[in-house]
C-alpha positions in Angstrom: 80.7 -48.8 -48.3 77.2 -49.3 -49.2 78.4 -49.1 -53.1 81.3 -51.6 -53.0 78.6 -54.2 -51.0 76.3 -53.3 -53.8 78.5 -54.1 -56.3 80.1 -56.8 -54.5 76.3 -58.6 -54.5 75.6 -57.9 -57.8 79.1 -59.6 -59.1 77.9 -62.4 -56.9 74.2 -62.3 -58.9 76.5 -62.2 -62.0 78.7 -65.1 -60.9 76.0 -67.4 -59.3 73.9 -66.5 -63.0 77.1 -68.0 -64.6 77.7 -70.9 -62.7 73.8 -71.6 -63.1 74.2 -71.3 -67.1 77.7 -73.3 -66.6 76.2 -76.1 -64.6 72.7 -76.5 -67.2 75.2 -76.3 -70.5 77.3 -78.9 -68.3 74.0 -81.3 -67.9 73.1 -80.7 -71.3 76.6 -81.5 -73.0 76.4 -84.5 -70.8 72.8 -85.5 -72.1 74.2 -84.9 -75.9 77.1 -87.2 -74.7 75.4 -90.2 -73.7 72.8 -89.9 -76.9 75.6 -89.9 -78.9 77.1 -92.7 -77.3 74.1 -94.7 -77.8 73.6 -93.6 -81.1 77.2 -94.6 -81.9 76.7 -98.1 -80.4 73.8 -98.4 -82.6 75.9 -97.5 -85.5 78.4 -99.8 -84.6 76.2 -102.8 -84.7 74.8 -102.0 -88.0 77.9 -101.8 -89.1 79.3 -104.9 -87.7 75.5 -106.9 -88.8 76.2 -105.3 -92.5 79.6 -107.3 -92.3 79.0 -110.3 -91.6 76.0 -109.9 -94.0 78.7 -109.0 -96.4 80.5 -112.3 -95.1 77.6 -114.1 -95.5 76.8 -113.3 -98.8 80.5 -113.8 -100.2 80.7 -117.4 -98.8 77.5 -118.1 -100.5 78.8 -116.3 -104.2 81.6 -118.7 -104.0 78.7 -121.8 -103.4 76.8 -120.0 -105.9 79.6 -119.4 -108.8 80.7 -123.4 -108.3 77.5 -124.7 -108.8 76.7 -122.0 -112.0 79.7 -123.5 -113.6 78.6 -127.3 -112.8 75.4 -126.0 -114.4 76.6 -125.1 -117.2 78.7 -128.1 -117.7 75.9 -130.3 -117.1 73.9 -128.6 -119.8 76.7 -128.9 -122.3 76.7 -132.3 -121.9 73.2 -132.5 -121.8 73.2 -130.7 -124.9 76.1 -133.4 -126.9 73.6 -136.1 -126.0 70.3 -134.7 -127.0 72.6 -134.3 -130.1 73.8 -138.1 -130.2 70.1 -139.1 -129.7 68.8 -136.8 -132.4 71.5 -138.7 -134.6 70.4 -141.7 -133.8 66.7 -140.6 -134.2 67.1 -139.3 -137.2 70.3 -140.9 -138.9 71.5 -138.4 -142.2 72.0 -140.5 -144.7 75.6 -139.2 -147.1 74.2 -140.6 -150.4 70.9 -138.9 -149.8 72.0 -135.6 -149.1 74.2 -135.4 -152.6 71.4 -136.9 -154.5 69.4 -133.7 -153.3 72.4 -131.5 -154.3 
């Protein structure tokens, strides 16, 4: 009698250890879980500001690739009357240039 009681108190040592390890891995998967929530939230808003950088920065390309191409019009045009005025400036005379030749 003595023996089963002994060993009936030392499965209860065993099972109360258990439940003890049970119940800190449960707190401690539970800790993990709610870091890991957070951190995911975090990662979710980065992601989300990284978009609407994204967003951002496409609207302004478009801006950006309109006005290049106004710019580069512009300077074409700039560039046909510099030429005009150089004409004018200096006007090349025909009978001049095939008495040089």
């Amino acid at each position: 009698m003595y023996r089963l009681q002994h060993r009936q108190n030392s499965l209860i040592e065993l099972m109360e250890s258990l439940i003890g390890e049970f119940d800190t891995d449960l707190l401690s998967l539970a800790n993990r879980r709610r870091r890991l929530a957070v951190e995911l939230k975090y990662a979710q808003l980065f992601s989300l500001e990284l978009y609407q950088q994204l967003k951002i920065i496409r609207s302004c390309q478009e801006e950006d690739d309109r006005l290049l191409a106004r710019v580069k019009k512009l300077q074409g045009i700039l560039q046909a009357m510099d030429e005009k005025v150089k004409m004018k400036l200096y006007p090349v005379d025909p009978f001049c240039i095939a008495e040089k030749l």
